[in-house]
Each structure stands twice: as structure tokens, then as C-alpha cells.
N, C-alpha and C positions, 0 to 999 in steps of 0.2 A: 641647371637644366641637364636634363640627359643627351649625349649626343645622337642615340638616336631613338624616333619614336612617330610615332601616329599620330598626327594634329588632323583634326576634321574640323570643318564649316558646321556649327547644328541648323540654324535657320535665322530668318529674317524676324526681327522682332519689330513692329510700329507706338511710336508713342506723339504724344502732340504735347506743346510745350505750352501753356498762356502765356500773353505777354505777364512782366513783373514772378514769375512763378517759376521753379527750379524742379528738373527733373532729376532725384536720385536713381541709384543702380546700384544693388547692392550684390547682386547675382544668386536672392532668390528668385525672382521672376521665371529662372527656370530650372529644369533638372541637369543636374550631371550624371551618367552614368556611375557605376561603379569602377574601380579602374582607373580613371580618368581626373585628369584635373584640370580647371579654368586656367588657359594661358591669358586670357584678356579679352578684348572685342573691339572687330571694323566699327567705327560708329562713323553715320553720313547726317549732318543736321544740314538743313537748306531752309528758304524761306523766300518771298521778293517782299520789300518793304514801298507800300503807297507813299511818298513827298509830294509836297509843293514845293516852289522855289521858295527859297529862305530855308530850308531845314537840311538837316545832316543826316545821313543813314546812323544810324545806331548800331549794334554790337551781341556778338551774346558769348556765351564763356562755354567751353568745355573743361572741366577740372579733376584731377587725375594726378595722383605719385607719380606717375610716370605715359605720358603721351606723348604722340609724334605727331605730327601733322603730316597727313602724305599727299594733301592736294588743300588747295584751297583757292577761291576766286569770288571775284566781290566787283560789280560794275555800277553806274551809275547813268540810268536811258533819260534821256530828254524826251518828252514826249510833245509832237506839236502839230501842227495842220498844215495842207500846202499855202495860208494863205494865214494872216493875223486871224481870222475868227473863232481860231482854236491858238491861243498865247500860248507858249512856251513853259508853262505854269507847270506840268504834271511830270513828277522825277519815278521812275519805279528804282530799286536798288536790288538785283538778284546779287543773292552770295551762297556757298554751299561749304561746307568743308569735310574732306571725308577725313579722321584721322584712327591712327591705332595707337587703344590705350590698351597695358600690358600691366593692367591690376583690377581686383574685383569690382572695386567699387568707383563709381564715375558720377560727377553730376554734369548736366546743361541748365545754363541759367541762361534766363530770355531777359535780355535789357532792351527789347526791343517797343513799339507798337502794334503788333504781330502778333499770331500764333509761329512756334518754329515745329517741322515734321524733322523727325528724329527713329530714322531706319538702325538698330545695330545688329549683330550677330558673332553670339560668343563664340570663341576657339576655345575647344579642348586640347587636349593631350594626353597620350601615356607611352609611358617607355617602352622600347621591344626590340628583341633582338639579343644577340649573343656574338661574341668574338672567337674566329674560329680560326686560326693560321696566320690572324692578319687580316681580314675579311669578316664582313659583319653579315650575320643570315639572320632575316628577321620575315616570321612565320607570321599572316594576317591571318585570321579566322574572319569566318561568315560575322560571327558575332562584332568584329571590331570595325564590318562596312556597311550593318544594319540598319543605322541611324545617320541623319546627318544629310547636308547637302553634296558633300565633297571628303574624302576624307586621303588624303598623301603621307607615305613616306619619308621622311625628312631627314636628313643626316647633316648634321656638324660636326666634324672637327677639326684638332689641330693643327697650326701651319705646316708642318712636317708630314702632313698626310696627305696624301694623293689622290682620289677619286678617277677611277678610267674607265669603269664600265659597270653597269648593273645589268643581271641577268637577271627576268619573272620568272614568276614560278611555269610559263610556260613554256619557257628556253626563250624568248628572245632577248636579244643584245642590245642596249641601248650605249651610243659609247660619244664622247664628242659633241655631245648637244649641249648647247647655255639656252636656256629658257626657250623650249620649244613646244611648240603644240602640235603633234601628231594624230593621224587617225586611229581612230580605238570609241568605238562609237558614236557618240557627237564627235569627242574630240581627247585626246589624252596629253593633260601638262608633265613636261619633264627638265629638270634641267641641272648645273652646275652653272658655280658662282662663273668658273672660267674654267676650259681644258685644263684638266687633272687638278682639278681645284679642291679644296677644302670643304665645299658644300655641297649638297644633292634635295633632288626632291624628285617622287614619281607621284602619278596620281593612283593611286591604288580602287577609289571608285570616285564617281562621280556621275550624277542625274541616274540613279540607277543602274550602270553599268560598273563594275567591277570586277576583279579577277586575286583572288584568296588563294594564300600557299605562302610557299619560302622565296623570297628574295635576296639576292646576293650582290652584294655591295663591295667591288673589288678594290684594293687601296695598298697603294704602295707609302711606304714608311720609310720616305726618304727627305733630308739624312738624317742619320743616328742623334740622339742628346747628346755631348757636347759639354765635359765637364772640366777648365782648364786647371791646371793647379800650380801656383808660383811661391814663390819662395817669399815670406813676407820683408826678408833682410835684400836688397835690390832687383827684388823680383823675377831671377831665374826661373823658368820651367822646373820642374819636380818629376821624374820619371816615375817608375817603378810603384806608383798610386794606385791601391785597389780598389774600385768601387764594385759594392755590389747595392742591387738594385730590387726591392719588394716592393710587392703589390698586395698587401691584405695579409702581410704577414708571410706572403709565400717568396721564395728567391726564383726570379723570372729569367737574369743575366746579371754578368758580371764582367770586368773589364780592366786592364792595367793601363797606365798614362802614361803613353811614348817619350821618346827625349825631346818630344816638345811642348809638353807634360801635357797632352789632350787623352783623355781617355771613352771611347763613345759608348753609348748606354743606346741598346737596339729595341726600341721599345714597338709594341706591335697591338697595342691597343690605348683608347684614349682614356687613361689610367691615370692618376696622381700614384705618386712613388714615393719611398723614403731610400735612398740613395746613403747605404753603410759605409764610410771613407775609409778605409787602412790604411798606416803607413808602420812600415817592419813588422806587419800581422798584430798590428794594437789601432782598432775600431777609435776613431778621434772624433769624427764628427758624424752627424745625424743629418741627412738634410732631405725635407719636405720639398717635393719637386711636383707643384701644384700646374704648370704650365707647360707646357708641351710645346716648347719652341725654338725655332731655327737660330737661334743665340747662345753662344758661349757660356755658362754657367762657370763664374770664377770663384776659385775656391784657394783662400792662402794659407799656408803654413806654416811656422818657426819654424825654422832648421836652423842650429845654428853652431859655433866653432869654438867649442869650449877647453881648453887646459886646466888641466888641475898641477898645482904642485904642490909637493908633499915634501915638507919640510921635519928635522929634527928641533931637538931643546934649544940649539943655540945655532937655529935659523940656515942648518947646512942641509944641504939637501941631497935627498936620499933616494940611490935608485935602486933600481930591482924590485922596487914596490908594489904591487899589485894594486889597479884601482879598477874599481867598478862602479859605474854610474846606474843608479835604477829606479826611472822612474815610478814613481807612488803607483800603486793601486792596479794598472794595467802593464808596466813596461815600456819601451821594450830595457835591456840590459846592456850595455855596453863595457867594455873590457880593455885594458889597457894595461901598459908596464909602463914605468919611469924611469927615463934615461939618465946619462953622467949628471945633467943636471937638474933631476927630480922634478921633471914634469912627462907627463903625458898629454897627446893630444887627441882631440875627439874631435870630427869633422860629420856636418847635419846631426846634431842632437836635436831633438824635437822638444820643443816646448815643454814646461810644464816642470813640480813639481821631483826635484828629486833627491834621494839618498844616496849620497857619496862618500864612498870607501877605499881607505887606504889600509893597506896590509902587507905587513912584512913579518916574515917568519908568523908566528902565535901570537904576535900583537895587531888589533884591529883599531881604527880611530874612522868613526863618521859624522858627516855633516849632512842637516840638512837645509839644502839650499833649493830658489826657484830661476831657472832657467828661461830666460825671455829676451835674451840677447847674447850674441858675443863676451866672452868674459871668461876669466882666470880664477882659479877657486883654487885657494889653501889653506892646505889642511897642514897643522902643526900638530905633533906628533911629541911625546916625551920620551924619544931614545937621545941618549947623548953622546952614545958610540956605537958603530958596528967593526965587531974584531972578529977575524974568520968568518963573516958570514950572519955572528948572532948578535943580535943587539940587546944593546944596554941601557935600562932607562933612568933616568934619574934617581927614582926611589932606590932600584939595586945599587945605582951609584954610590949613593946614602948609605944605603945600609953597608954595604965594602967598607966603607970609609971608617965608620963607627963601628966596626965588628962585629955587628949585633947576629950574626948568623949561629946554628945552633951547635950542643955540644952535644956528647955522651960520655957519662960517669962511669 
């Protein structure tokens, strides 16, 4: 559903049910305008059922995907005389129920003795309005209050949204009222779920009387989305987290995640987002952020505490080695040297997928490994000595040994 938009009353429809006989509704019975779409229909069935003593009131059904009941009452009258010459014999049973069903098609079935009277009246809808700083301006035309018994402005949305005041297109201020009826002809309905609530409605016409233009629906967006990020290895906060935040492909804002790893997303209309997560400017995750609410949005990550050691031929370990870790496909790289005892360490490596490289002098040796916890990675290397600085690997060993190097005649 749209958050906001023009719901109108069209009219009062009459039908009569027989007893044993079902009244469908399919919602041709009448027109929709163009524009506009069936949100559903008030329906009132009533009826009083004739008894005598000995019998039971009977029943009738309203059926429907989806109905509410929003009133209903059901008695049973004893009917008698001041005196026995009229016995206590005659029951009537009034019952009525008005309910809202919020889909096209409905039936009432009569399981009664009875005819049942069956009053509805479809609601329409259409969308309107636009999002402007924050604030929703939504322009009625003559055309959108030409039909109809009633037709209001309605606004929903999200918890984090605030409703304070609507100005008409005529300048006046409505601000602080929950379901109020003010003068404005007969009478003008207005209201909010509750001060600076989430919901609105004005009547824009009604019995005739209306008033066409722009509307302004003022709305604080407070607080901000709310996206935490923890560490998945004992759940530390995560600083330094970049979310940035599209609406339709466009970048709206964007935000880094404090040292309590919250980062807040300042959203100013009621929008679904896809929220781009960075961490060391490598995009990790993707997140669809469908609902607009005052809740934490946890989001965890690997980080995690990796050593490499880089060992030679016969398992001594070698330092001054260069190693570099680099994740597949997007990065990010990290960088290291190898101490007295040939390791390196690396502190938050992020998950995933990587190529690890050890390098000393012209000779290169890689692994690829996946990184998804704590853990020591080595690499074995075929030097089997470094003298002055340059290392020796086996094969040259070999070949030293056996003399096989070359001459000239």
C-alpha cells in the first residue's frame, strides 16, 4: 500500500439476501474510476428473526480473505402481556454486524428463516503526493473530489516518523488533534493515531463541501536507521563500518559505525533501501532494508587474527620475508614482514577467501587458503639457506653439489 493517498467513500449499495440463498460480490456491481483502486468495503448485514419458544436464533456468514468484524450485537426479546392471556411464547432475535472486508470479492449467506438487508459501500484509493525535504505535499484536484460521498487524505507511515502538523491548501494549521471533528461545513474529520504519531487523515470533501490544492504533511524523522555491527568471533562492536544507503539506485546518505559500532542511516522518506556495507573500502554485503524501524539492524562480521609462518626446506624459519594477504576477487590486501621467528601477524582480517604470499628476495611461494576463523597458515618454502642476504634453494643446492653448472670451450 502506498503511504500516502486519497481513500473516498463512493455510495451506499442495498441488496436483500432470501433465507437458504448467498449473496456474492464481485466488485462489478460498480464502477471504479480510472486512477483508482478497490481497497475493499464497509458491509452492514442486519435482520430481526420471528421464534417461538423452543427455537434457537440462527446465523448467517459473511465470507471474505480477509474481514474484521468492527461491531456486532445479537439479542434475544421475550415477548409477553401484562397478564397470561398473551403466554410468553413469542422470541424476536435483532442481530446486525457491521464489518470491513479489505478484498474484492465477499459473500453473505443467509442460514436463517428470514430475509437479511445487506447495506455496503466500496472504498477506493489512489496514490498522491510527493516527498519534499521530509514532508509530504500532496496536490487534490477538482477531479479527485468529484465523486464519492466522503473522500480524505490518509497518511501511514513508519515508526520513526513523526506527524506534527498539516497545513491546507488554504494555510490553515491543524496540529495536535486524534480524531477530531471540526467545523468546515457540516463538519470536517481530522486526526492522528496519537500526538506526533505515525498516522494522519484529513477530510478533503465531504456531503459536497471541499477544498482542492496542495497539502502539507509535516514529519519529523526521528531517530535515524540504526545499523549495529559486531564482530562474529565474541561479538565486539566494529567501528570504522561504511554504510551507504540507495533508494532506486540513487545514493541518498551515507554513514560510518562509531566505537560502538552503530552507524545511523538518516532516512527522510518512507522508502525501502539497499544499505552497501564497506569494510577497508571492499562493499561485503548487500542489505534490503524493507522496514523503517525504531530497532537496531545487527549486522556481523569475520574479523579475524591470522599468522602466517613462512618456513624454509628443513622447517627453519625465515625472516625478512614479505607476506601479503589478498583477498580473492575484491580485497582488501594486507602487508606484513616476518620476524626472528618467521611469522607475521595480522590483526581483523576479514573473512573470506584468500591468496597468501610469501616472498623473499626473487623467489615467490603461494597458498590459497579460506579464512573464517583465527588460525596460523604456513607456508613452506624450498630455500635451504640464506647467506648474505640471498637464498639458496634446494635445486641450486643440488646442482652445487653435482657440478652441473655451465662451461665455455
Amino acid at each position: 500500500m502506498p503511504s500516502a493517498m486519497l481513500v473516498k467513500g463512493t455510495e451506499f449499495l442495498n441488496y436483500t439476501v432470501n433465507p437458504g440463498q448467498t449473496l456474492e460480490i464481485t466488485g462489478s456491481e460498480f464502477g471504479v474510476p480510472p486512477g483508482w483502486n478497490l481497497l475493499g468495503y464497509i458491509v452492514v448485514v442486519y435482520t430481526v428473526q420471528p421464534l417461538v419458544v423452543g427455537q434457537q436464533p440462527g446465523h448467517f456468514e459473511v465470507i471474505a480473505n480477509r474481514v474484521s468484524p468492527a461491531y456486532l450485537y445479537s439479542d434475544l426479546i421475550q415477548v409477553s402481556g401484562i397478564s397470561y392471556l398473551l403466554p410468553p411464547f413469542i422470541r424476536f432475535a435483532p442481530m446486525i454486524g457491521i464489518y470491513i472486508v479489505y478484498d474484492r470479492y465477499f459473500e453473505i449467506v443467509d442460514n436463517l428463516n428470514v430475509p437479511l438487508v445487506v447495506t455496503f459501500m466500496p472504498i477506493i484509493y489512489k496514490p498522491i503526493g510527493q516527498w519534499v525535504n521530509g514532508n509530504l505535499e500532496a496536490t487534490v484536484s477538482d477531479a479527485d473530489v468529484s465523486n464519492g460521498l466522503w473522500t480524505a487524505l490518509v497518511v501511514q507511515l513508519p515508526e520513526i516518523a513523526h506527524i506534527y502538523k498539516i497545513v491546507t491548501p488554504s494555510g490553515t494549521v491543524y496540529t495536535g488533534l486524534v480524531n477530531s471533528e471540526i467545523p468546515w461545513g457540516l463538519s470536517r474529520e481530522i486526526g492522528l493515531d496519537k500526538p506526533d504519531g505515525s498516522q494522519a487523515y484529513i477530510a478533503v470533501s465531504t456531503l459536497g463541501v471541499s477544498e482542492t490544492g496542495t497539502y502539507t504533511v509535516y514529519v519529523n524523522w526521528t531517530p535515524p536507521i540504526t545499523m549495529h555491527f559486531t564482530n562474529t568471533l565474541n561479538a565486539p562492536p566494529i567501528s570504522g563500518v561504511e554504510v551507504q544507503a540507495y533508494v532506486n539506485g540513487s545514493l541518498i546518505t551515507s554513514s560510518v559505525s562509531d566505537s560502538n559500532g552503530n552507524a545511523y542511516i538518516n532516512i527522510e522518506e518512507p522508502t525501502p533501501f539497499m544499505a552497501t556495507v564497506y569494510y577497508d573500502n571492499v562493499p561485503i554485503y548487500y542489505v534490503n532494508v524493507n522496514s523503517l524501524i525504531n530497532q537496531p539492524i545487527g549486522i556481523t562480521i569475520g574479523l579475524y587474527n591470522v599468522t602466517v609462518l613462512f618456513v624454509g626446506a628443513r622447517n627453519q624459519a625465515i625472516s625478512n620475508a614479505k607476506i601479503t594477504l589478498y583477498r580473492v576477487g575484491t580485497g582488501p590486501i594486507y602487508n606484513g614482514t616476518t620476524s626472528n621467528t618467521g611469522t607475521a601477524g595480522f590483526t581483523n582480517v576479514l573473512s573470506g577467501t584468500y591468496l597468501v604470499t610469501a616472498q623473499y628476495g626473487n623467489l615467490k611461494y603461494s597458498e590459497l587458503v579460506t579464512i573464517n576463523g583465527n588460525d596460523v597458515i604456513t607456508i613452506k618454502s624450498d630455500i635451504l639457506a640464506i647467506i648474505d642476504g640471498f637464498p639458496i634453494t634446494t635445486m641450486e643446492a643440488l646442482i652445487g653439489t653435482l657440478g652441473l653448472g655451465g662451461a665455455t670451450l
